[in-house]
N, C-alpha and C positions, 0 to 999 in steps of 0.2 A: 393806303400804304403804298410807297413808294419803290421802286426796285431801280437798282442801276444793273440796267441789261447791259454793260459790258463787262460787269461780273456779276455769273450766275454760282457764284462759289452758297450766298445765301438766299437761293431760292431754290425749291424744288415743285415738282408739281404733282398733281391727285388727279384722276380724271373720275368721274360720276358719271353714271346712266341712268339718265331720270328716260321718262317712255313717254311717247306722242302718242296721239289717235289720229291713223290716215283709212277714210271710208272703212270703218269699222273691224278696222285691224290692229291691235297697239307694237311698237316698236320701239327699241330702246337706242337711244342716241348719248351719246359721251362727248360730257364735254371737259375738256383739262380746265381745270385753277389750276393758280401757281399761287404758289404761298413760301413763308418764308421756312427754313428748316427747322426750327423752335416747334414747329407745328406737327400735334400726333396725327398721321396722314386716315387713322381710319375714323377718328375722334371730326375729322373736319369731313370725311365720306357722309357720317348718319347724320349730321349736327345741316348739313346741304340738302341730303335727302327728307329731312322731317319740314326743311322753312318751305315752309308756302308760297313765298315770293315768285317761284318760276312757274307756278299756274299764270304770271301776266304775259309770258314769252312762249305758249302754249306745250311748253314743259313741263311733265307731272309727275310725281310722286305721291303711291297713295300710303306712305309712310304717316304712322300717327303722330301731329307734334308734338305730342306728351312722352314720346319716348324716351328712354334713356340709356345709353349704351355704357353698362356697370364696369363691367371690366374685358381687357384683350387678353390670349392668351396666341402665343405663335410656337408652336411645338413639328420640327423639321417642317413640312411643307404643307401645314395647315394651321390657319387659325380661326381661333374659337371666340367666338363673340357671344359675350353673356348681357342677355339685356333685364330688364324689367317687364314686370307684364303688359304695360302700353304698347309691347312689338306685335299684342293678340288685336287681331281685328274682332273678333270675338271672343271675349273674356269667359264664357261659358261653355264653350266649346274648343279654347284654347287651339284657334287656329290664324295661322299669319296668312296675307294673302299672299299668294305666289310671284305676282308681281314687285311685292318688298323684298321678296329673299332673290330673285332674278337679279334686280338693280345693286342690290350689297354685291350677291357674288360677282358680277358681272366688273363690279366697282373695284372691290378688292383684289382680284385675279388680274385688272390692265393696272393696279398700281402696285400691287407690292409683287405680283409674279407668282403666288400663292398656289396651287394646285387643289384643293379644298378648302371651305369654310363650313363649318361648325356652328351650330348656334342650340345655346341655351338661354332657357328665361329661368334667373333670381334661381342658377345654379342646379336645373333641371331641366334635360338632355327636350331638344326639341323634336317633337316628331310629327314628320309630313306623311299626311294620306297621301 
């Protein structure tokens, strides 16, 4: 896709924090796309964080690419993110790793300004040990 950068009237940008490993410490690094404004900004956050591609530029997400982020909800200064059960790194135990819910909120709070994120699987409230 193309942009003409002397007008940005149709482009905006998303920035994601996918996380490195430096001597056995992981940290999370952000990087902006721009995309066009057509584009749902947290629909292109999970849809980046799930593609495997940036394991070749030693950029990782251990988001699972089977997931599917069902529906947004933005209520005053939080939103709710309802996903499917692929967001369990453990389906039996129904727990996300910590590292996936760090990179969303981290993602979501430098692009939409957000204050909290919320997250439910298939419309049951999630809950962190």
């Amino acid at each position: 896709m193309n942009y003409d950068l002397s007008n940005l009237e149709d482009v905006s940008k998303v920035t994601i924090y996918y996380i490195n490993k430096y001597n056995d410490n992981y940290y999370y690094v952000p990087v902006t796309r721009y995309l066009n404004n057509t584009s749902e900004k947290v629909s292109v956050i999970i849809d980046e964080l799930k593609d495997n591609n940036f394991y070749l530029t030693g950029l990782m997400s251990f988001m699972n690419s089977t997931t599917k982020l069902l529906d947004t909800l933005i209520e005053e200064n939080e939103m709710v993110l309802n996903f499917d059960k692929n967001l369990y790194s453990d389906q039996d135990s129904k727990e996300v790793l910590k590292e996936v819910i760090n990179a969303i909120n981290l993602s979501v709070e430098a692009t939409y300004g957000i204050e909290s994120v919320s997250y439910t699987v298939e419309q049951e409230p999630l809950n962190f040990n």
